[in-house]
Residue frames as a rotation matrix with the C-alpha (Angstrom) as fourth column:
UNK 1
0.053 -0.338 -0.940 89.21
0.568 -0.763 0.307 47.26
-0.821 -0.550 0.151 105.04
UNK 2
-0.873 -0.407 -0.270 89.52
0.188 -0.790 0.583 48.59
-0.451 0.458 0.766 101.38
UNK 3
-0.479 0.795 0.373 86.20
0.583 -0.030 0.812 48.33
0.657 0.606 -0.449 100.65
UNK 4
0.022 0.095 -0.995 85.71
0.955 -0.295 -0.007 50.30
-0.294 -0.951 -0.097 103.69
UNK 5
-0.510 -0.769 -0.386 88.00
0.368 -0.601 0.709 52.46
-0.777 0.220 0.590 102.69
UNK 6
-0.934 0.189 0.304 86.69
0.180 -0.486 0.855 53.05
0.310 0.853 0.420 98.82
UNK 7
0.090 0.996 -0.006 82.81
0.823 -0.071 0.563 53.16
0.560 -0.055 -0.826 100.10
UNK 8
0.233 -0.146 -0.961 83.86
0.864 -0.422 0.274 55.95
-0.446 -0.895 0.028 102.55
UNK 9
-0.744 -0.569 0.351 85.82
0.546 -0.215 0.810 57.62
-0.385 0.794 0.471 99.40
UNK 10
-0.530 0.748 0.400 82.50
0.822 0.337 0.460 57.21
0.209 0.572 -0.793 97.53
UNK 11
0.282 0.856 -0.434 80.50
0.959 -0.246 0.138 59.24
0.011 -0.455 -0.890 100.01
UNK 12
-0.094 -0.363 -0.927 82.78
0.425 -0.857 0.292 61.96
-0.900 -0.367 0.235 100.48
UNK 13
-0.999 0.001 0.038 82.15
0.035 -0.378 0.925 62.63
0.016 0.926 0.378 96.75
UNK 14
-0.326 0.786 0.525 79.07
0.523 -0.313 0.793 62.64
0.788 0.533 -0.309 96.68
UNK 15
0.326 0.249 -0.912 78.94
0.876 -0.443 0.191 64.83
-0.357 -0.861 -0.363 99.74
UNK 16
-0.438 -0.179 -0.881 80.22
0.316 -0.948 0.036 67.60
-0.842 -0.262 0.472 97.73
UNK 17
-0.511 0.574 0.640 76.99
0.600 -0.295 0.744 68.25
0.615 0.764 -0.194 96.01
UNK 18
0.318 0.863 -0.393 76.00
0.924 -0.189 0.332 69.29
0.212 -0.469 -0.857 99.08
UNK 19
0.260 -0.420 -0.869 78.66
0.329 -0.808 0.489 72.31
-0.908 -0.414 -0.072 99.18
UNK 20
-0.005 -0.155 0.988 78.25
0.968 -0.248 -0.034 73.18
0.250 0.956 0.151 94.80
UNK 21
0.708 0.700 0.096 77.49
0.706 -0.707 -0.050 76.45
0.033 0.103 -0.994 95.65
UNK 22
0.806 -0.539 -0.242 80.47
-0.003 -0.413 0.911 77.02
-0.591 -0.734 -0.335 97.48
UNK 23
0.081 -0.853 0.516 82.59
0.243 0.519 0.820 75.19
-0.967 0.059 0.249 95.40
UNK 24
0.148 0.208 0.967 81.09
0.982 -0.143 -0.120 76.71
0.114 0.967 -0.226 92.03
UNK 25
0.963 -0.030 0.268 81.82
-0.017 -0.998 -0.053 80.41
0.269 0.046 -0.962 93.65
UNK 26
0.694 -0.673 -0.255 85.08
-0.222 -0.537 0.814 79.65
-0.685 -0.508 -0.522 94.70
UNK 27
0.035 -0.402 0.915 85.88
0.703 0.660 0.264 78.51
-0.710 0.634 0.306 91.37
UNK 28
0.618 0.645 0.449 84.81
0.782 -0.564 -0.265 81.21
0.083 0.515 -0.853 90.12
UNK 29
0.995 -0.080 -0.053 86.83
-0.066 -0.972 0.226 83.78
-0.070 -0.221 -0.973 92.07
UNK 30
0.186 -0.948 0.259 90.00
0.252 0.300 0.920 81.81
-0.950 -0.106 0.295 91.77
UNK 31
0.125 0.142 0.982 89.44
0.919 0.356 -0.169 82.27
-0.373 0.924 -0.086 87.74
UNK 32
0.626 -0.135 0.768 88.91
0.308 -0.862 -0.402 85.85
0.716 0.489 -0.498 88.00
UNK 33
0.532 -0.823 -0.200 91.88
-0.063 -0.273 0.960 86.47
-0.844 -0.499 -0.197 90.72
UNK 34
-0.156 -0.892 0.424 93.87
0.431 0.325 0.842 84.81
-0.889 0.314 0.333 87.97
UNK 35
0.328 0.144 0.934 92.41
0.805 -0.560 -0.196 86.78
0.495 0.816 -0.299 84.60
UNK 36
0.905 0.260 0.336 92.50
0.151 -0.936 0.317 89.65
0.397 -0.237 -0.887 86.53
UNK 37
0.106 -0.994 0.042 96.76
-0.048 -0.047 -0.998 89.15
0.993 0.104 -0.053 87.38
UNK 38
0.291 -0.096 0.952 95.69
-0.908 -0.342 0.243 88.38
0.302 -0.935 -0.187 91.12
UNK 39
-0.425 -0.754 -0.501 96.95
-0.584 0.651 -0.484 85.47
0.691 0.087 -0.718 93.28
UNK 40
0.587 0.690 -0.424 95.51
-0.063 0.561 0.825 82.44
0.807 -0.458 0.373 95.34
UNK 41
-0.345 -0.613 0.711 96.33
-0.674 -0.365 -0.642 82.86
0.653 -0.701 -0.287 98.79
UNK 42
0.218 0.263 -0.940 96.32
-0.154 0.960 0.233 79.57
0.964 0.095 0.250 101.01
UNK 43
-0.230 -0.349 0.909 96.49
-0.901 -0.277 -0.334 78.87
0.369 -0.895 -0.250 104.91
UNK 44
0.509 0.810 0.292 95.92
-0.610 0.100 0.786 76.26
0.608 -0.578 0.545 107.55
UNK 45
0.052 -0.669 0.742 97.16
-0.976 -0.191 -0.103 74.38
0.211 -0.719 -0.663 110.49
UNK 46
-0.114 0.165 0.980 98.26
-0.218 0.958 -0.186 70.64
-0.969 -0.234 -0.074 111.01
UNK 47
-0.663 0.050 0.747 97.39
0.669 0.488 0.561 68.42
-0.336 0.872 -0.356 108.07
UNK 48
0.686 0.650 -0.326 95.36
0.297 -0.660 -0.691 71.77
-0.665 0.377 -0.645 106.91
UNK 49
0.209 -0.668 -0.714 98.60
-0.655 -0.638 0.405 73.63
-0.726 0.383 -0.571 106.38
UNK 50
-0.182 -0.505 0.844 99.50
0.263 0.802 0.537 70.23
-0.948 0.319 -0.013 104.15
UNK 51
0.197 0.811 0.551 96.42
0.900 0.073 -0.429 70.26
-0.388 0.581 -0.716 102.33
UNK 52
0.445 0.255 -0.858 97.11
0.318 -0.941 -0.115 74.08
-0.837 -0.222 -0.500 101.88
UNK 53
-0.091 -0.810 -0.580 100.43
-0.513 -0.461 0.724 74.18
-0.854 0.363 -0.374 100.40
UNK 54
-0.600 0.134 0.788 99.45
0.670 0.624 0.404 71.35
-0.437 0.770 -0.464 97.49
UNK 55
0.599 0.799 0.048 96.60
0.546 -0.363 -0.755 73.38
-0.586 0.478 -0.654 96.43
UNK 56
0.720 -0.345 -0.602 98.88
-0.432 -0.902 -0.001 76.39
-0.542 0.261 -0.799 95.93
UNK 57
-0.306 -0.770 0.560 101.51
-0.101 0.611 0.785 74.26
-0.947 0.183 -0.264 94.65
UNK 58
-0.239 0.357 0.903 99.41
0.673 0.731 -0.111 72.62
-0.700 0.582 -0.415 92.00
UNK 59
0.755 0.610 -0.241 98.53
0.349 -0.685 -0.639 76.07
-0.555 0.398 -0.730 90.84
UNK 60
0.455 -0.755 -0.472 102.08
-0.756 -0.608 0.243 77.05
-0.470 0.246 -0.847 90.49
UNK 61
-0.473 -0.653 0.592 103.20
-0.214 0.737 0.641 74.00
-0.855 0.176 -0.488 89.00
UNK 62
-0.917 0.172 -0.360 101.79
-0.333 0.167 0.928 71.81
0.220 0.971 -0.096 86.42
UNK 63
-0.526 0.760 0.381 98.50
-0.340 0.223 -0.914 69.80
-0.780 -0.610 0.141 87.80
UNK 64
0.605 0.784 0.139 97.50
-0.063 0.222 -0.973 67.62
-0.793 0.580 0.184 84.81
UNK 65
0.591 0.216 0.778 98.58
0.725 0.281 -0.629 69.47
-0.354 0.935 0.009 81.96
UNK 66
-0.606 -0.791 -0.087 101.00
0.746 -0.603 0.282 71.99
-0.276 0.106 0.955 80.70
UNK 67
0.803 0.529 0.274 99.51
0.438 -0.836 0.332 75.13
0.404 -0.147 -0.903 81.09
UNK 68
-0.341 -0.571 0.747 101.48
0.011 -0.797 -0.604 78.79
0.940 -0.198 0.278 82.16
UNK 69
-0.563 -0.245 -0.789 102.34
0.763 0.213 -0.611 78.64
0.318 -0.946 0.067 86.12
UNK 70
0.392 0.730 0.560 99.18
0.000 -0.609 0.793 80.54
0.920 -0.311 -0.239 88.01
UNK 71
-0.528 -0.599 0.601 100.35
-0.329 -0.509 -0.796 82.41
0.783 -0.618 0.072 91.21
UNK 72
0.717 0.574 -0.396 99.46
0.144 0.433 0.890 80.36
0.682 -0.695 0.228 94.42
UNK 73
-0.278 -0.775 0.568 100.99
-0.363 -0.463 -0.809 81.18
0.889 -0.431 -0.153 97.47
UNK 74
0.218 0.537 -0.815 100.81
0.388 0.718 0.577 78.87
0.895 -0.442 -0.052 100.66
UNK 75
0.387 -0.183 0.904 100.93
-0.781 -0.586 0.216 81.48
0.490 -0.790 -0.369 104.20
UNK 76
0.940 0.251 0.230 101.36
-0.333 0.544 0.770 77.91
0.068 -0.800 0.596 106.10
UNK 77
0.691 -0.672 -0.265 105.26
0.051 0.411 -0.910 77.17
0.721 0.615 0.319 104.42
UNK 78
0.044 -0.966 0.253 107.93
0.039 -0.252 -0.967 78.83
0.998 0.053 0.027 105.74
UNK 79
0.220 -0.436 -0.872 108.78
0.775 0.622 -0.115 77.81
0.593 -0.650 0.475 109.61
UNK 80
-0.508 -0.847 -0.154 110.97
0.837 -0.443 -0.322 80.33
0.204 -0.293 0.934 110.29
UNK 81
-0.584 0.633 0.508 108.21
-0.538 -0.770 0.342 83.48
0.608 -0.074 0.790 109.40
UNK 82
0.199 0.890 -0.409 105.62
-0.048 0.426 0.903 81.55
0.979 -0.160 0.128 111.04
UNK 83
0.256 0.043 -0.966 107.36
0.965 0.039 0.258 81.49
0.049 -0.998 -0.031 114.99
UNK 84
-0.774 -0.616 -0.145 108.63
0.633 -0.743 -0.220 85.38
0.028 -0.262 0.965 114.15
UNK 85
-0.305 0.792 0.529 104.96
-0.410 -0.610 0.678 86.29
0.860 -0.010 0.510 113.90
UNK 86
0.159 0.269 -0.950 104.22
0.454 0.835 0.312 84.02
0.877 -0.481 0.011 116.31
UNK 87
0.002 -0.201 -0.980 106.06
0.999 0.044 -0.007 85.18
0.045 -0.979 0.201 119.09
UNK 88
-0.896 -0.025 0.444 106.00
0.262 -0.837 0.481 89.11
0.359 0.547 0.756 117.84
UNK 89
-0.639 0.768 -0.036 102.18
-0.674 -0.538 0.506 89.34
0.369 0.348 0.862 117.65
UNK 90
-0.316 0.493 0.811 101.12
-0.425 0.691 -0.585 85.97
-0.848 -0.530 -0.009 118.80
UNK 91
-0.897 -0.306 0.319 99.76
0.016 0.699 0.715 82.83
-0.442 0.646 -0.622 116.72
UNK 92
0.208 0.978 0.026 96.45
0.526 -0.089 -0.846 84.50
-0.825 0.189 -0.533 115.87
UNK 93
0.490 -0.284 -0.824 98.16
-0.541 -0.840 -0.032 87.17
-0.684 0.462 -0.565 113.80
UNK 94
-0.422 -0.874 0.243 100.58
-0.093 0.308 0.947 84.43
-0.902 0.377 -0.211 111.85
UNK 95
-0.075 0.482 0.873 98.20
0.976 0.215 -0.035 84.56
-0.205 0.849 -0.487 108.62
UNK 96
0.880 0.404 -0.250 97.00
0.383 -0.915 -0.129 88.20
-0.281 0.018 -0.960 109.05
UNK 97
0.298 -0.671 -0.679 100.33
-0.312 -0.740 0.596 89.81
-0.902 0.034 -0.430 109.19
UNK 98
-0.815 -0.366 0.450 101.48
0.468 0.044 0.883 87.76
-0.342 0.930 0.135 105.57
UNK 99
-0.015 0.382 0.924 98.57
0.999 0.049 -0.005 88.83
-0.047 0.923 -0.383 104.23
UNK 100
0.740 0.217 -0.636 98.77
0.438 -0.874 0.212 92.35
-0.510 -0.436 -0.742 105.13
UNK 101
0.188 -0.973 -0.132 102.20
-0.205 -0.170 0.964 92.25
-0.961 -0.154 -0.232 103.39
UNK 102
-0.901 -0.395 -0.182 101.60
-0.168 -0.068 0.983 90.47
-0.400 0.916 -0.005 100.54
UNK 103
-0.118 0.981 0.152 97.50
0.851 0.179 -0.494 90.26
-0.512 0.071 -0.856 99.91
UNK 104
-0.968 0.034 -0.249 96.54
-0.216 -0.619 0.755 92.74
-0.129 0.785 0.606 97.30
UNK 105
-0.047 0.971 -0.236 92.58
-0.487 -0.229 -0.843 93.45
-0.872 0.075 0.483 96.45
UNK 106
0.119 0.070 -0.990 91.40
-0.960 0.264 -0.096 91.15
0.254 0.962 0.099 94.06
UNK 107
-0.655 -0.701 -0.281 92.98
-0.670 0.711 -0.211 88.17
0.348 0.050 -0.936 95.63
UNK 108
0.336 0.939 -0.078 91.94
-0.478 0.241 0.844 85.01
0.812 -0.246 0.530 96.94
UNK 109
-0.737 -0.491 0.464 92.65
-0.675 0.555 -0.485 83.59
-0.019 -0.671 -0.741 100.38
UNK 110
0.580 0.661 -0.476 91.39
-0.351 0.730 0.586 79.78
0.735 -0.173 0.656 101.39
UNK 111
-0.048 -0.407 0.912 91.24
-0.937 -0.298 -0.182 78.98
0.346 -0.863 -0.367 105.01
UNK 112
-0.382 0.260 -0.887 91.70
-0.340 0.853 0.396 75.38
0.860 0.453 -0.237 105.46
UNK 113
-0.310 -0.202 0.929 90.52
-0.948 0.144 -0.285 73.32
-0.076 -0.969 -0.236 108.25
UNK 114
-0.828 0.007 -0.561 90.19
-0.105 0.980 0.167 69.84
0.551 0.198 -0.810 109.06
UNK 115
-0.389 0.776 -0.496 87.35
0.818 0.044 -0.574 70.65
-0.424 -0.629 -0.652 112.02
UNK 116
0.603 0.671 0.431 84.49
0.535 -0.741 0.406 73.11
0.592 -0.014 -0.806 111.98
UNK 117
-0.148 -0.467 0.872 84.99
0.269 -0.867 -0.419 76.47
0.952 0.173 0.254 112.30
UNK 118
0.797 0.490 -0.353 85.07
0.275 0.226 0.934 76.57
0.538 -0.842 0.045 116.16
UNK 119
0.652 -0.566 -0.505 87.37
0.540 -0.122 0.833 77.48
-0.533 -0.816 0.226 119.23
UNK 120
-0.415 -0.706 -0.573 90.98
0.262 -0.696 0.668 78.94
-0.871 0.127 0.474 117.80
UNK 121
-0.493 0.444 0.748 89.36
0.845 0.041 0.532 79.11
0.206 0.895 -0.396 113.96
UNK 122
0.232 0.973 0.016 86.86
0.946 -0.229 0.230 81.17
0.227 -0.038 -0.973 114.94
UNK 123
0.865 0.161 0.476 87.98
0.000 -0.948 0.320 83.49
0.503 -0.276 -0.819 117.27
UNK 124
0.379 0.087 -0.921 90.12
-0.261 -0.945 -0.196 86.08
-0.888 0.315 -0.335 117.28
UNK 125
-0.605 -0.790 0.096 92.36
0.217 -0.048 0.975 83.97
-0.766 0.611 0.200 114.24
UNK 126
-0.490 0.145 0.860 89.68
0.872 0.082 0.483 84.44
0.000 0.986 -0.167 111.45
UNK 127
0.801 0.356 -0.481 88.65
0.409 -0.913 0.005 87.95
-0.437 -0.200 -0.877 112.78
UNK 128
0.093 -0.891 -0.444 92.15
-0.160 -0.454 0.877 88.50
-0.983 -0.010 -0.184 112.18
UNK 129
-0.424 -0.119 0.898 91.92
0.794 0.428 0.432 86.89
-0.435 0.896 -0.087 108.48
UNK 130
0.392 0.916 0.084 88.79
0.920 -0.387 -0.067 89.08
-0.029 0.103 -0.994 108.17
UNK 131
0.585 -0.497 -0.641 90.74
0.096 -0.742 0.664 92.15
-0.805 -0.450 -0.386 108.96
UNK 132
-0.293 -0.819 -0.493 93.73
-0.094 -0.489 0.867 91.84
-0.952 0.300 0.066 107.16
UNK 133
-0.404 0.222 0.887 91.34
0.818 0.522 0.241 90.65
-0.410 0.823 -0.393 103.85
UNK 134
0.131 0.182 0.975 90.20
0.991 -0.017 -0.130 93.77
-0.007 0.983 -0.182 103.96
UNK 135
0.940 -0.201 -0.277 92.55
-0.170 -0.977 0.130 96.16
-0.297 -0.075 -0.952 104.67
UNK 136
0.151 -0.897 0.416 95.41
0.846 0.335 0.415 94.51
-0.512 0.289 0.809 102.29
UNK 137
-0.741 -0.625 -0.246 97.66
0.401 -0.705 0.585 96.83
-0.539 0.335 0.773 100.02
UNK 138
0.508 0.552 -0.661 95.03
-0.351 -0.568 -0.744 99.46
-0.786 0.610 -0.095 98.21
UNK 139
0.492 -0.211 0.844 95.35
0.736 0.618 -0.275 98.00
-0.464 0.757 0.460 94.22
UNK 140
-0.599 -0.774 -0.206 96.55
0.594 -0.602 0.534 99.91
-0.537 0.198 0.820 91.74
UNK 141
-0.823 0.274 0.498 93.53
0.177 -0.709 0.683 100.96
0.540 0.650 0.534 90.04
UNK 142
-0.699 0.524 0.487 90.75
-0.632 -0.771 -0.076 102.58
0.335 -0.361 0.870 91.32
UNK 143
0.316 0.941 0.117 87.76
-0.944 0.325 -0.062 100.50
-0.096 -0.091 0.991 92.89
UNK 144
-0.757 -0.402 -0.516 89.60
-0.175 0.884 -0.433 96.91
0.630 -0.237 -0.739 93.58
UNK 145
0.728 0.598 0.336 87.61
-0.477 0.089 0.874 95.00
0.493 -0.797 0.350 95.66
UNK 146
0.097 -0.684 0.723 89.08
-0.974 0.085 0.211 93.54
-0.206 -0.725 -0.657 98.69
UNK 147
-0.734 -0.676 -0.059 90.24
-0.675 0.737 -0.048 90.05
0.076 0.004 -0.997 99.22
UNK 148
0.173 0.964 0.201 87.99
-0.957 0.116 0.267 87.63
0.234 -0.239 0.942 98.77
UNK 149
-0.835 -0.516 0.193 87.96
-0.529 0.655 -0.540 84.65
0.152 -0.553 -0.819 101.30
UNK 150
0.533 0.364 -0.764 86.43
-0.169 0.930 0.325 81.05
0.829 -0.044 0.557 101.38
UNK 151
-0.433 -0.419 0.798 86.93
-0.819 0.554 -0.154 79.07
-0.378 -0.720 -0.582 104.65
UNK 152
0.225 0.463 -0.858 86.90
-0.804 0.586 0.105 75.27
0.551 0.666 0.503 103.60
UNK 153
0.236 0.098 0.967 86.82
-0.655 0.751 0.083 72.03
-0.718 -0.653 0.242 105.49
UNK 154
-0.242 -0.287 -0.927 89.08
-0.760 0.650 -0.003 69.51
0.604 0.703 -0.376 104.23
């Protein structure tokens, strides 16, 4: 079973050569969110929302090495917001409306999921992502681009 286990491991690494591109631009934009004083915005449901809140976590914390605390922010956290949008606006809207609120141009949002982008994912909740990415707060300076958003399969 743990050789199972580590050969399974194995593969899933080298399976993400098949998604460098992705993973070499969203490295990228996380880098300049954070030169550029913007923040990493995180989501997702189930053991997504887990996966979510570490990422963002790891930014704001330490991850490794001592290094100055980079602004991650997990949308998936806080219970309470999450059934007052919920029942408000419905559970399509429970990402959209934080980022509307606190998304700023420049930023980055990552949509986890554990499936393919299919059934609730799709439609209307990442229309709604799509939306509120780019009509968050106007930056302060002139010509900001909007939010820029990565949907990832953990």
């Amino acid at each position: 079973m743990l050789t199972q286990h580590i050969n399974e491991l194995q593969q899933d690494l080298v399976g993400l050569l098949d998604h460098r591109e992705t993973l070499n631009a969203l490295s990228e934009a996380v880098l300049t969110a954070f030169n550029n004083g913007r923040k990493l915005l995180t989501c997702g449901n189930g053991g997504s929302a887990a996966e979510a809140a570490h990422l963002a976590e790891e930014f704001t914390g330490r991850f490794y090495r001592e290094r100055r605390s980079l602004p991650g922010l997990c949308l998936s956290i806080d219970g309470t917001l999450l059934t007052c949008i919920g029942n408000d606006y419905g559970f399509d809207e429970i990402f959209a409306r934080q980022i509307h609120s606190l998304g700023m141009p420049g930023d980055v949002l990552i949509a986890a999921t554990r499936r393919t982008f299919c059934g609730r994912w799709r439609r209307p909740k990442s229309v709604a992502l799509s939306r509120a990415c780019s009509r968050a707060k106007p930056a302060a300076s002139a010509g900001a681009r909007p939010i820029t958003r990565f949907a990832c399969r953990v």
